[in-house]
N, C-alpha and C positions, 0 to 999 in steps of 0.2 A: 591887350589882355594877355597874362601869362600863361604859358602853355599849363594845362592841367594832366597830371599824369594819372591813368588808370592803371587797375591792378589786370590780374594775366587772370589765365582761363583759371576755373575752377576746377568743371571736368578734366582737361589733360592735366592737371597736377594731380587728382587724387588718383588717376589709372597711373603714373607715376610712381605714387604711392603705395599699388597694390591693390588698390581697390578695384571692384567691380561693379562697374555699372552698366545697368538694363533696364530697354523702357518697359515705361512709360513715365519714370519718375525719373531715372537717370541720376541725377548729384546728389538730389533728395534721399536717395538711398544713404546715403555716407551720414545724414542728421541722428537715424531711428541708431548705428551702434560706434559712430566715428567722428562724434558731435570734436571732438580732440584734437581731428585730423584737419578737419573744418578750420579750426579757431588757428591751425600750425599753416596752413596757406595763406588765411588772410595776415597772420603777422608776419610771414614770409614777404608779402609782395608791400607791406609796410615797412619793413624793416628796406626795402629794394629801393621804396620812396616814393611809392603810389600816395596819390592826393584822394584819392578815392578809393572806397574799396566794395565791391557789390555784391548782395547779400546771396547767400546760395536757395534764392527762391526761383530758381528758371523753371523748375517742374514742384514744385511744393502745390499745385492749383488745383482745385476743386476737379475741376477736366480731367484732371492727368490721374488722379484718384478714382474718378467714378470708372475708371476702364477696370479696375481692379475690385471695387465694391459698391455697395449700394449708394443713393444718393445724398442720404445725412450723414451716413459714416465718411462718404467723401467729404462732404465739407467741413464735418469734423475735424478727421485727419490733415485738410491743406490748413488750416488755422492752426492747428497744434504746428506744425512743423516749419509755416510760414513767421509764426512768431517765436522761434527758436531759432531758427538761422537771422533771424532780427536781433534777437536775444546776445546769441556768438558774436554780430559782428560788433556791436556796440560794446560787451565785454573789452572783446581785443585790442578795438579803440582807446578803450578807457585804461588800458594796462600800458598801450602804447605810449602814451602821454603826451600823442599829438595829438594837431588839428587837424583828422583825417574826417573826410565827408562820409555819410553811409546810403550809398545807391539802392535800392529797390530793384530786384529786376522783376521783370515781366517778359513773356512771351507772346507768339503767337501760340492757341489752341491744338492745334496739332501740328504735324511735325513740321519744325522750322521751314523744311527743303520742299514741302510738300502744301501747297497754297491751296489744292482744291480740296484740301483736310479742313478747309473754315468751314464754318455752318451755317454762316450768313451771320448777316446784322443781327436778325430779329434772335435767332438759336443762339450766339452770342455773345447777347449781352448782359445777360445772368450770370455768364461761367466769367468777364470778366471784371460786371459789376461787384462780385462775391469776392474775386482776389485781392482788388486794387481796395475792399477795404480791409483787408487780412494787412493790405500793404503800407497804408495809410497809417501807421504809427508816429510816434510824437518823436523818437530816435531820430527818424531814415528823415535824410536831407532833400532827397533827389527820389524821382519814380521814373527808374529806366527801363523803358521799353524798347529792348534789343533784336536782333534778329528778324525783323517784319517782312512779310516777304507780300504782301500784298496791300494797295492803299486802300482798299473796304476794311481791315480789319485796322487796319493805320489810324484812318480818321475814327473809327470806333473808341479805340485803346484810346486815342486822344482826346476824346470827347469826353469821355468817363475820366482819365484821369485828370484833366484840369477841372474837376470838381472837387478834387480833393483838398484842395488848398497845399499842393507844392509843388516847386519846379519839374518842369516834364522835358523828357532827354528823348528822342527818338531816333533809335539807328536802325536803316534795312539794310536789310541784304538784298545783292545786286546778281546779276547771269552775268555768265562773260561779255555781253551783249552791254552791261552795265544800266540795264533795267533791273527793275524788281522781278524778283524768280516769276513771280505770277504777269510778267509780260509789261505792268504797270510802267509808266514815264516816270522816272525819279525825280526830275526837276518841277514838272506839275504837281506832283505829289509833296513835293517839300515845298512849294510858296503856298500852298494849299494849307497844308501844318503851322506854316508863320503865320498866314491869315487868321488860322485857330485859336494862336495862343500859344504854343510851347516854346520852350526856352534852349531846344539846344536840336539838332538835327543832324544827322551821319549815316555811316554805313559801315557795316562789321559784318566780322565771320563770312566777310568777300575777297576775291584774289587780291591780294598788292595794290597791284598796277592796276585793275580793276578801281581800285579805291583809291587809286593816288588821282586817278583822271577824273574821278565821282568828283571830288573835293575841287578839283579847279574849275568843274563846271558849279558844283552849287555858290564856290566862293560867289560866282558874278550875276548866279539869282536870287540868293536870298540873303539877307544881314544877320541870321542869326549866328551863333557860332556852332561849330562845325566838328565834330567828333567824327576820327576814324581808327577805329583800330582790328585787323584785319586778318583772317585766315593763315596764318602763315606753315600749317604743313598738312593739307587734305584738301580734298577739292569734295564738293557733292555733287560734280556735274559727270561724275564717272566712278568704274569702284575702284578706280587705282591712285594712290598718292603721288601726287607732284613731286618728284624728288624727295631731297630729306628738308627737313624743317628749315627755315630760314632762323640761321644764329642770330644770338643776340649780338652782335659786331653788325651783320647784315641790316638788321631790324633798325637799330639806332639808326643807319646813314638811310634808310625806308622814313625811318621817320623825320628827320631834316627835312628832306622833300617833302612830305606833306605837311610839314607845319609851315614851308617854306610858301607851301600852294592856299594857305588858307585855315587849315585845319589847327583846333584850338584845346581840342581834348582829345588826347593821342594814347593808345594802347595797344592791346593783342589780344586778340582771340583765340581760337583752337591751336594746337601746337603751340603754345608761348608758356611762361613759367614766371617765376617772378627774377632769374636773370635775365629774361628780356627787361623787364623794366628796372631792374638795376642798370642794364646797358643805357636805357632811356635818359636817366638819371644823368648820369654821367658823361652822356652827350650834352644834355641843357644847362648843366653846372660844371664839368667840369672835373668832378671827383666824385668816389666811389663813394654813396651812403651810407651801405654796409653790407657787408659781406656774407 
């Protein structure tokens, strides 16, 4: 299988940008008056050579709405804005004139870093039986569900979205420890998700190294293929940043190694841009895509 390249964060490019963002909606902000700015990242990490590129639905969700209004008007609002960053990224695609794939993303309910923010199974699974079919569009190739930080809400996300009728991607995030922030065994939790059914299994928005050692432990448990793409300039296990961001020079020879360990869909998370994956690019081929 050919390495797959993902596109870079979304959040740090548009604080890059100028923008500001605050929860509970977070990137989702940038759709209601910077739909422009939106459509300038994803053709950014397109034009860098991303094989994918993932829609800025990580807070568009009914949940992340109702903390700010009532319960129709949130699910109002996460469909208007869930099917407009659908909208952008398939524009952008289609302007692009490739064959770029359009990821879906998905979260967990509350805050990523924050595991005892779930509500349980039963509380739910309304908030994300309602998004996944916000997300469920005839566009989006792929339903990625990123950043999970616990396997009750894992196997939930997954359960629901292999109803949808499309490939399902799932990456957690891991503790220095190289568990899931909520304590959970990564390796039981990912032959658990094979057994389920999904089609692609990783770990993002985790240290590095953290995630280069994730990847050569699941290479040797499960068959599926294996996505990491990885925190590279904040930690949430403290309030201080890890040094400065790891270069896109850095990044590329990060990613050797893990594509080297196993891993099949390779990207960046928080701190990356889309010269990280222009660097990416030009590790696995050779020459620059474009500048």
């Amino acid at each position: 299988m050919r390495t797959i390249k993902l596109d870079s964060a979304m959040g740090t490019r548009l604080v890059e940008l100028g923008l500001k963002l605050e929860a509970p909606t977070w990137s989702a902000i940038a759709l209601e008056d910077d739909a422009d700015t939106v459509e300038k990242v994803h053709m950014e990490n397109i034009l860098a050579g991303a094989d994918v590129i993932t829609t800025n639905t990580f807070r568009t969700t009914p949940y992340a709405f109702h903390q700010l209004m009532n319960g129709v008007e949130a699910h109002t609002r996460a469909r208007q804005y869930t099917l407009l960053a659908i909208r952008i990224a398939q524009k952008v695609v289609k302007e692009s004139g490739r064959d770029i794939k359009i990821a879906a993303s998905i979260t967990t309910l509350g805050d990523c870093y924050k595991p005892d923010e779930f509500p349980g199974i039963i509380g739910g699974r309304p908030w994300h039986d309602a998004q996944l079919d916000n997300l469920a569009h005839k566009v989006v190739d792929i339903i990625l569900a990123e950043t999970i930080n616990s396997a009750r809400e894992a196997r939930l996300i997954a359960e629901l979205a292999l109803k949808r009728d499309k490939p399902v991607w799932m990456s957690l995030i891991l503790n220095e420890k190289g568990q899931l922030l909520s304590g959970d065994n990564l390796i039981e939790l990912a032959k658990r998700l094979e057994h389920m059914g999904i089609d692609a299994v990783g770990v993002n928005c985790s240290n590095p190294q953290v995630t280069l050692d994730a990847i050569k432990q699941l290479r040797d448990a499960v068959k599926l293929p294996l996505i990491a793409y990885p925190n590279l300039g904040e930690t949430h296990f403290s309030d201080e940043k890890v040094g400065k961001v790891m270069t896109p020079s850095a990044f590329a020879d990060w990613a050797g190694k893990v594509i080297e360990s196993g891993a099949e869909i390779v990207g960046a998370c928080c701190g990356s841009n889309y010269k990280h994956v222009a660097a990416l690019s030009k590790k696995l081929t050779g020459s620059v895509v474009a500048k």
